[in-house]
mmCIF file of the N, C-alpha and C atoms, coordinates in Angstrom:
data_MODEL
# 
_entry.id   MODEL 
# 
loop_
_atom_site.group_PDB 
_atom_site.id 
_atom_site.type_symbol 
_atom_site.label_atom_id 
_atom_site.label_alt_id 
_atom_site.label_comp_id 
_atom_site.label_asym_id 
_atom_site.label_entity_id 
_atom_site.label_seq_id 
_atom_site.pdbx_PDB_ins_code 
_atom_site.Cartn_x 
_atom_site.Cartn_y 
_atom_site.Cartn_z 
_atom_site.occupancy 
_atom_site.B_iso_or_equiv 
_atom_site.pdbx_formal_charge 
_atom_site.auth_seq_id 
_atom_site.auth_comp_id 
_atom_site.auth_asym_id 
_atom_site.auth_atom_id 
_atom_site.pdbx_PDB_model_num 
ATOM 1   N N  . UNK A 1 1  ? 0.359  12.912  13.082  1.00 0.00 ? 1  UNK A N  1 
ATOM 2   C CA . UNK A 1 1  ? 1.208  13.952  12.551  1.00 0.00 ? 1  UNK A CA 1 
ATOM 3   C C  . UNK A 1 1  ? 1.771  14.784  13.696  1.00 0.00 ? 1  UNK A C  1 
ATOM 4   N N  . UNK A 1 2  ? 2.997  15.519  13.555  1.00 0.00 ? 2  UNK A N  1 
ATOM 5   C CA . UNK A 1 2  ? 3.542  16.039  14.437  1.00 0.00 ? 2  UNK A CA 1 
ATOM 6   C C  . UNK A 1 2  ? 2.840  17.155  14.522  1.00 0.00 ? 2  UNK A C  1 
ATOM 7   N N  . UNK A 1 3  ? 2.940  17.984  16.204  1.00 0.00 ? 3  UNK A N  1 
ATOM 8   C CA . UNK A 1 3  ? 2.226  19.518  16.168  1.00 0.00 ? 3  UNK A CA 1 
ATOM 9   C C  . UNK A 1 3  ? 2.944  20.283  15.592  1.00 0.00 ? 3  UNK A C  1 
ATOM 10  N N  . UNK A 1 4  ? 1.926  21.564  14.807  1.00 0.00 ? 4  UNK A N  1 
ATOM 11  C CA . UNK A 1 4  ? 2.463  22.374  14.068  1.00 0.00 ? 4  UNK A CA 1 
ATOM 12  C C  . UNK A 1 4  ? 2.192  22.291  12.278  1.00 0.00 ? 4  UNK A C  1 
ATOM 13  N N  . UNK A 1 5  ? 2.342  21.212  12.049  1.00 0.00 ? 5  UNK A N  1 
ATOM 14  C CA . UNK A 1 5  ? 2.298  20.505  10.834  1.00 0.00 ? 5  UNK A CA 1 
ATOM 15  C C  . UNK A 1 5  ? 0.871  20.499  9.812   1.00 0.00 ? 5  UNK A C  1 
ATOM 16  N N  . UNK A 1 6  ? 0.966  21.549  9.194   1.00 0.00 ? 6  UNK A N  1 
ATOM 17  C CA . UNK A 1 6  ? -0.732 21.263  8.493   1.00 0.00 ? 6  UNK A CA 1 
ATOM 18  C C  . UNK A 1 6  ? -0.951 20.752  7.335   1.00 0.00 ? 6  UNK A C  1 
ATOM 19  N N  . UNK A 1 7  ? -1.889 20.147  7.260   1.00 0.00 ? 7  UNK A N  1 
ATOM 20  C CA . UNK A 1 7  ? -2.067 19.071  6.054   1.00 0.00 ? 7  UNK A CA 1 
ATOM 21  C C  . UNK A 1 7  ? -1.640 19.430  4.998   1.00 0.00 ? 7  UNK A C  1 
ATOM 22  N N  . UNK A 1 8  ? -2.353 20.195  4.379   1.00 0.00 ? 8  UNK A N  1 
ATOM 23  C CA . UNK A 1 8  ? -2.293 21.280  3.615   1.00 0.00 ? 8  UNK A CA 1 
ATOM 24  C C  . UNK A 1 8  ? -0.953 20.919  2.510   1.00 0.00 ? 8  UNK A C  1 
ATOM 25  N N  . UNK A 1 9  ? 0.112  21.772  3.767   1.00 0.00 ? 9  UNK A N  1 
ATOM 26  C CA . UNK A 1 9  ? 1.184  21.700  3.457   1.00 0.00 ? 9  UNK A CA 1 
ATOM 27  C C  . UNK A 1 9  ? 1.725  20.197  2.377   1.00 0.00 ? 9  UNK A C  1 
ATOM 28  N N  . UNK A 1 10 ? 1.846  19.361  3.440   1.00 0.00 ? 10 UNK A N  1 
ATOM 29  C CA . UNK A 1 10 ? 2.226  18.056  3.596   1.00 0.00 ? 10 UNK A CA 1 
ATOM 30  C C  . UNK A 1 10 ? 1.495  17.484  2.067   1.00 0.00 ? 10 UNK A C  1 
ATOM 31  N N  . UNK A 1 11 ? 0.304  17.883  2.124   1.00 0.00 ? 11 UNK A N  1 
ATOM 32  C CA . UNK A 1 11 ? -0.617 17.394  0.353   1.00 0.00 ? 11 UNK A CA 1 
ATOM 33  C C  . UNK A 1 11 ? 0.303  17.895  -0.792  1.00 0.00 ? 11 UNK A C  1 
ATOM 34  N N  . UNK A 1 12 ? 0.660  19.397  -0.590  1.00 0.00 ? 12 UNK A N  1 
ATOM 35  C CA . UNK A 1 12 ? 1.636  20.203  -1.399  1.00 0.00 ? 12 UNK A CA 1 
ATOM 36  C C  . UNK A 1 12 ? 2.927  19.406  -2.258  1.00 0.00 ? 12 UNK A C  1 
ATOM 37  N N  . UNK A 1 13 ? 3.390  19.561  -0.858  1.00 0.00 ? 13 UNK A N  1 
ATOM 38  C CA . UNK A 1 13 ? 4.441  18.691  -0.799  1.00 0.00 ? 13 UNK A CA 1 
ATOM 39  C C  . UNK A 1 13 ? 4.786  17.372  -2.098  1.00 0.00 ? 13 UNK A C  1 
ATOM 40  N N  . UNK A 1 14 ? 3.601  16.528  -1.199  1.00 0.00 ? 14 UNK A N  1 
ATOM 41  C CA . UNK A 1 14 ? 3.602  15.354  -1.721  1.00 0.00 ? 14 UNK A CA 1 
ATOM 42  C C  . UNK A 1 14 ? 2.792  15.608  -3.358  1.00 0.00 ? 14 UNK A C  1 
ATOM 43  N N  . UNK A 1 15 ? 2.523  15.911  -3.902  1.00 0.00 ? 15 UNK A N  1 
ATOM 44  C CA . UNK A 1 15 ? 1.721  16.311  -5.412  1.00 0.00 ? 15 UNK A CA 1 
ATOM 45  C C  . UNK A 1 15 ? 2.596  17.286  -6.045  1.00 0.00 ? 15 UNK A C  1 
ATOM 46  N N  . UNK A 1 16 ? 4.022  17.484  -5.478  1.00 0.00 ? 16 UNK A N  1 
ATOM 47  C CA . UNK A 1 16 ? 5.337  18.351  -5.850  1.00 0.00 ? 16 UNK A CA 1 
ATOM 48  C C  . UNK A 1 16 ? 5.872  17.083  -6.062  1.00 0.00 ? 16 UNK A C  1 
ATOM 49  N N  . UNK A 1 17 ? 6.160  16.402  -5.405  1.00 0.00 ? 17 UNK A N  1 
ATOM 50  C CA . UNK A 1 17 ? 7.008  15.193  -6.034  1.00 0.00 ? 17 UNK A CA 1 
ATOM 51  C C  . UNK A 1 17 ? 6.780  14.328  -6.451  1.00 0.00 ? 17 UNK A C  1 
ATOM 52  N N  . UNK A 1 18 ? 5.829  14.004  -6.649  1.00 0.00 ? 18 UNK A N  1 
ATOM 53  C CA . UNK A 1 18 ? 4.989  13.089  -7.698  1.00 0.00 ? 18 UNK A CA 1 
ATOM 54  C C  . UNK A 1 18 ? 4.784  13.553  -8.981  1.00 0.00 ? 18 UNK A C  1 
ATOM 55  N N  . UNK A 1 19 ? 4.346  15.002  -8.935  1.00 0.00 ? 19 UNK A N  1 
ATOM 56  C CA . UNK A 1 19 ? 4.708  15.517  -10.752 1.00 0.00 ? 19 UNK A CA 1 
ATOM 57  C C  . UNK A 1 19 ? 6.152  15.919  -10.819 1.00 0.00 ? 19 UNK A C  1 
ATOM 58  N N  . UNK A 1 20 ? 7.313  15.567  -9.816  1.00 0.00 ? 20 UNK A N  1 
ATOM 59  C CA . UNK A 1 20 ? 8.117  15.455  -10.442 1.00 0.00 ? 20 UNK A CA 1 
ATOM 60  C C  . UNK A 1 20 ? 8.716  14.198  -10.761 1.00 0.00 ? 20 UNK A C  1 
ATOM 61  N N  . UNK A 1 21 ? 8.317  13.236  -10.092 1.00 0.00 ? 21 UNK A N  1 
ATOM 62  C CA . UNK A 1 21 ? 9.092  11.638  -10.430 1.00 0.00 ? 21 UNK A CA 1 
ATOM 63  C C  . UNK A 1 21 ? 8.234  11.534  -11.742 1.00 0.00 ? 21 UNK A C  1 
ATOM 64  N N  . UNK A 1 22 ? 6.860  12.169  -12.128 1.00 0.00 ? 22 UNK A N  1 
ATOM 65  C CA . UNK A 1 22 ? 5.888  11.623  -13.247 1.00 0.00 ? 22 UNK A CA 1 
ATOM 66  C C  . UNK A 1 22 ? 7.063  12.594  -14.351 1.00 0.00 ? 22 UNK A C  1 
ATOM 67  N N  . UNK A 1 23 ? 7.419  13.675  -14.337 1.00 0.00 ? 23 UNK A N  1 
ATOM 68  C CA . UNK A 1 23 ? 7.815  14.020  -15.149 1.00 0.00 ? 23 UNK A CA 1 
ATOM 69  C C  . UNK A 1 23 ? 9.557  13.435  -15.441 1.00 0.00 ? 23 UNK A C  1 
ATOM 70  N N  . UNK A 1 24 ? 10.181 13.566  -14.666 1.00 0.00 ? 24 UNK A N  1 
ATOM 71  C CA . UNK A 1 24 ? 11.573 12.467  -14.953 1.00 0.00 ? 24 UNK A CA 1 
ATOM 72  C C  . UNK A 1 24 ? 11.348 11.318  -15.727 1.00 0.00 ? 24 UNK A C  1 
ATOM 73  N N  . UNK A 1 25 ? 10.345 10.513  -15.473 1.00 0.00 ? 25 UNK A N  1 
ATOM 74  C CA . UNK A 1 25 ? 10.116 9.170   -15.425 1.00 0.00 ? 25 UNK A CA 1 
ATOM 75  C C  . UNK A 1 25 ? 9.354  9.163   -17.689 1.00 0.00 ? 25 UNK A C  1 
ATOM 76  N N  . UNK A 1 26 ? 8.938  10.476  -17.677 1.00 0.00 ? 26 UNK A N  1 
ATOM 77  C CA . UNK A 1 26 ? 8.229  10.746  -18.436 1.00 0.00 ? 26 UNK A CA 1 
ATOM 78  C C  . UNK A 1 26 ? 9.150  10.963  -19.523 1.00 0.00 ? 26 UNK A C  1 
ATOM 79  N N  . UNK A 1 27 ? 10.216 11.386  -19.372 1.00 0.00 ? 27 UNK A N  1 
ATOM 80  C CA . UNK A 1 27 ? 11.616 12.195  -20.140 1.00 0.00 ? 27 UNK A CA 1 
ATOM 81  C C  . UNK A 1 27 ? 12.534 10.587  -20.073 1.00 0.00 ? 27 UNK A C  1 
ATOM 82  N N  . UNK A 1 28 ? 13.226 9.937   -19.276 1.00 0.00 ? 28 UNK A N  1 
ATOM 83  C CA . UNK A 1 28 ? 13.660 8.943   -19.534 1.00 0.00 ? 28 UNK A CA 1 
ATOM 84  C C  . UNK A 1 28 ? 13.150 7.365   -20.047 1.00 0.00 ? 28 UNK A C  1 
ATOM 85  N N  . UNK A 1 29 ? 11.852 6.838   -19.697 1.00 0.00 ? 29 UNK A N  1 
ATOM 86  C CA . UNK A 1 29 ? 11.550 6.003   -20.504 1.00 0.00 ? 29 UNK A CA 1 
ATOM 87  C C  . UNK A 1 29 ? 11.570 5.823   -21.799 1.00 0.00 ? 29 UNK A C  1 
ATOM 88  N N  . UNK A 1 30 ? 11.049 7.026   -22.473 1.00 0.00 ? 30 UNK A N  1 
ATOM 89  C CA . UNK A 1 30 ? 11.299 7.297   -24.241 1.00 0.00 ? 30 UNK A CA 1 
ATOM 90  C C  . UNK A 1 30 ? 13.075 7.388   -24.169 1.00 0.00 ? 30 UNK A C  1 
ATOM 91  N N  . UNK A 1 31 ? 13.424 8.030   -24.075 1.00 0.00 ? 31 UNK A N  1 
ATOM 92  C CA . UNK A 1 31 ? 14.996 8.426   -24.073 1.00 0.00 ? 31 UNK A CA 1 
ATOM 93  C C  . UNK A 1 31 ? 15.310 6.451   -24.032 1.00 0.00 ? 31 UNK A C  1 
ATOM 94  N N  . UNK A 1 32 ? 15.473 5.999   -23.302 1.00 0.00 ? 32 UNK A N  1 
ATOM 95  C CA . UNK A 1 32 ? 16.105 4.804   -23.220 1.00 0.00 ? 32 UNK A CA 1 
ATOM 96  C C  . UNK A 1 32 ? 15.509 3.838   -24.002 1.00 0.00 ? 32 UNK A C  1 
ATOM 97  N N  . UNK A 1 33 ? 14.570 3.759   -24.472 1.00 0.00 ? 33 UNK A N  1 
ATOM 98  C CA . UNK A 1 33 ? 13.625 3.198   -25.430 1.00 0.00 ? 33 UNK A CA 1 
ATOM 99  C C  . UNK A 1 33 ? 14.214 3.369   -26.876 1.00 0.00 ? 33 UNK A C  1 
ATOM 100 N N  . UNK A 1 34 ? 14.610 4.614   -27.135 1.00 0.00 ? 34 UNK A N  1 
ATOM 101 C CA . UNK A 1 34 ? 15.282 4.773   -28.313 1.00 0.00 ? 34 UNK A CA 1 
ATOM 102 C C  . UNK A 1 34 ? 16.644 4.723   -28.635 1.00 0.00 ? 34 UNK A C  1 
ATOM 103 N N  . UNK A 1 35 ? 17.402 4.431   -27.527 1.00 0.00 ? 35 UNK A N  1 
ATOM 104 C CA . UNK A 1 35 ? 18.768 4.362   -27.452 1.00 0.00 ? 35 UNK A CA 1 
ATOM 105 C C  . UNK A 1 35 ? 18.999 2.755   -27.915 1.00 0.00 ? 35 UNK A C  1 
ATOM 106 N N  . UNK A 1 36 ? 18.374 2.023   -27.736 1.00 0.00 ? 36 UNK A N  1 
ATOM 107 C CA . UNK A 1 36 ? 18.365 0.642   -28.318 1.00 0.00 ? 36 UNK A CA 1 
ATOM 108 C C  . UNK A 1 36 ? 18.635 0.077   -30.008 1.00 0.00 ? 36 UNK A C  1 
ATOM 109 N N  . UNK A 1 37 ? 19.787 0.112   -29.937 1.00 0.00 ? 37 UNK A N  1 
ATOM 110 C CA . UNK A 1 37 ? 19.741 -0.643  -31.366 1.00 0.00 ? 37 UNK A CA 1 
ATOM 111 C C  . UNK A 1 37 ? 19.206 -1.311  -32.126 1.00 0.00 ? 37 UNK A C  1 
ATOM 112 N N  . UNK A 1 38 ? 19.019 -1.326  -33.236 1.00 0.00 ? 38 UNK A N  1 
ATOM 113 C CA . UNK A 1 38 ? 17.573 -1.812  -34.231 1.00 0.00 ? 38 UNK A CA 1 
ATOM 114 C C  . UNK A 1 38 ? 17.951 -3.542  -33.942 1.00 0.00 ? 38 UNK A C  1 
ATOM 115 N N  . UNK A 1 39 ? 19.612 -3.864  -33.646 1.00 0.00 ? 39 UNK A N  1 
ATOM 116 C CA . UNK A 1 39 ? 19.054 -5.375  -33.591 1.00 0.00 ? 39 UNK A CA 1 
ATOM 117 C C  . UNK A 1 39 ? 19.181 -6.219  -31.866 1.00 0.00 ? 39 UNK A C  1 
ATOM 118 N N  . UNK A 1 40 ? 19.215 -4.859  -31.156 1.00 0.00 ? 40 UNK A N  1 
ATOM 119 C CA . UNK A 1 40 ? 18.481 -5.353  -29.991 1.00 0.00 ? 40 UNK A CA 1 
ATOM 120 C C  . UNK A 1 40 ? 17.221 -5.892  -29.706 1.00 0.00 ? 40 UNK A C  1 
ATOM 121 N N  . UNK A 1 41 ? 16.537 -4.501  -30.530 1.00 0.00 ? 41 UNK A N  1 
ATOM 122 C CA . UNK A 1 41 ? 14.962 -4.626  -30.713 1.00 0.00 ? 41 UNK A CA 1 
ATOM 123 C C  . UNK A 1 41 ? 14.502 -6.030  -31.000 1.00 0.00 ? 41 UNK A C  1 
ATOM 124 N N  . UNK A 1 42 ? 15.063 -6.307  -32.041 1.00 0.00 ? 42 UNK A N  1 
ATOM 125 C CA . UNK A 1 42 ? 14.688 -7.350  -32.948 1.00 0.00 ? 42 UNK A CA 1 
ATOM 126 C C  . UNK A 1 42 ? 15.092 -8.762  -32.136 1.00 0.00 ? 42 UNK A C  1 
ATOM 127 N N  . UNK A 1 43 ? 16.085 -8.896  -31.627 1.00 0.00 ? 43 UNK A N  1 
ATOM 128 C CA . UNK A 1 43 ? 16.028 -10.222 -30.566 1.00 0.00 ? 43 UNK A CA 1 
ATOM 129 C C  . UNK A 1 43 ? 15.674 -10.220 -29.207 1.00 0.00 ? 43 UNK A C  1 
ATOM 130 N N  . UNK A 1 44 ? 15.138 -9.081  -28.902 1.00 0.00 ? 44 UNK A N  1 
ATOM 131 C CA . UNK A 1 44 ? 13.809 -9.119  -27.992 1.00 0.00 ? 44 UNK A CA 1 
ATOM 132 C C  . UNK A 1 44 ? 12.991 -9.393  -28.087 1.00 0.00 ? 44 UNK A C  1 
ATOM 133 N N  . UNK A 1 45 ? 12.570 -8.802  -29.414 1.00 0.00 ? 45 UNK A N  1 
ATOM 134 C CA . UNK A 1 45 ? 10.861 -9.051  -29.896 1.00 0.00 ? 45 UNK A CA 1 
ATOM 135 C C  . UNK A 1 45 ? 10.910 -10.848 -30.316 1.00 0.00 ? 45 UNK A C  1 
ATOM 136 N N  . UNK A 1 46 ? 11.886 -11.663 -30.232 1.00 0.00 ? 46 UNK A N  1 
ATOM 137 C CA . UNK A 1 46 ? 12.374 -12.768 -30.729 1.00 0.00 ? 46 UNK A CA 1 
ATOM 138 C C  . UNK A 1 46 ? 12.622 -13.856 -29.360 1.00 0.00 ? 46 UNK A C  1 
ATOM 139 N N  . UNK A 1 47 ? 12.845 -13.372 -28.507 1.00 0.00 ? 47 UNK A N  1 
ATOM 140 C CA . UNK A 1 47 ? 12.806 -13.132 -27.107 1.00 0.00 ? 47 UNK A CA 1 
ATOM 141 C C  . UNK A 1 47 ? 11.049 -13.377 -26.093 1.00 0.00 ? 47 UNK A C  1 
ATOM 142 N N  . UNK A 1 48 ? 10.125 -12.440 -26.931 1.00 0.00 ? 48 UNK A N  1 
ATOM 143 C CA . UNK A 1 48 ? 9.439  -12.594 -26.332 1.00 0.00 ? 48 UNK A CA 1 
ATOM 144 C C  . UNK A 1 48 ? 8.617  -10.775 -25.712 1.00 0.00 ? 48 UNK A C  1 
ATOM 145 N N  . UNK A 1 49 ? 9.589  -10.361 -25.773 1.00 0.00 ? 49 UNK A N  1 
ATOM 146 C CA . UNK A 1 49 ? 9.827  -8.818  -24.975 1.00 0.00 ? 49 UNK A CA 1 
ATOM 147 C C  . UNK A 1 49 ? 8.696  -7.930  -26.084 1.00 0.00 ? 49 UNK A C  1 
ATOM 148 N N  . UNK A 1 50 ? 7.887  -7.296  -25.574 1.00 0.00 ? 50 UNK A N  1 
ATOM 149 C CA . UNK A 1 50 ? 6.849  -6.759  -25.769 1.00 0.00 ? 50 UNK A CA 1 
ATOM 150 C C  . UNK A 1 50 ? 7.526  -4.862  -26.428 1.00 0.00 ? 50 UNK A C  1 
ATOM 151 N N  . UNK A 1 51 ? 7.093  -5.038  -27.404 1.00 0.00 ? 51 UNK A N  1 
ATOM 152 C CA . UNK A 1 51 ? 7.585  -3.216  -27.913 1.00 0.00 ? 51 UNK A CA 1 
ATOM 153 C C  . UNK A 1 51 ? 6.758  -2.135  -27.178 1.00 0.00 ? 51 UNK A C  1 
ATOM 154 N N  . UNK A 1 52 ? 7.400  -1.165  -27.226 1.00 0.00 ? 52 UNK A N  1 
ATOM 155 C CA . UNK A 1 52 ? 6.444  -0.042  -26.517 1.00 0.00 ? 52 UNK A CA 1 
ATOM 156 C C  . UNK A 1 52 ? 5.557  0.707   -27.298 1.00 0.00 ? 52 UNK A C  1 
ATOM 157 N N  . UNK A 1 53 ? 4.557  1.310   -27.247 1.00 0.00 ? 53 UNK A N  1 
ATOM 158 C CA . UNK A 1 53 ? 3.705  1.408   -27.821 1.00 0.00 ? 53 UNK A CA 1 
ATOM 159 C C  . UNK A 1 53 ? 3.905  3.119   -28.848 1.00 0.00 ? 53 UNK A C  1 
ATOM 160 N N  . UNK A 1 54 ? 5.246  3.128   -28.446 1.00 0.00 ? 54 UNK A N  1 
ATOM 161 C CA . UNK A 1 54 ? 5.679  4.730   -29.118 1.00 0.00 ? 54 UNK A CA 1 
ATOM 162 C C  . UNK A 1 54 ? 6.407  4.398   -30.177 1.00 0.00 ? 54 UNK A C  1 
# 
């Protein structure tokens, strides 16, 4: 690590952007999940393609 630089920080940091990619990630999977048309669904699941569990 560079001088000056304390861990600390850097832990901060990193556990700041991780609950934020967890929370984006958290808001768009459902969102796009439901944007799918009922007979998309249906020739996926026909397909092979596994439903989500929501």
């Amino acid at each position: 690590m560079p001088l000056g630089v304390r861990p600390d920080r850097v832990l901060r940091a990193i556990a700041g952007l991780v609950l934020f990619s967890a929370a984006y990630m958290a808001e768009n999977v459902p969102g796009g999940a439901t944007s799918c048309p009922p007979g998309a669904s249906g020739s996926g699941t026909i397909a092979g393609v596994v439903s989500p569990p929501w």
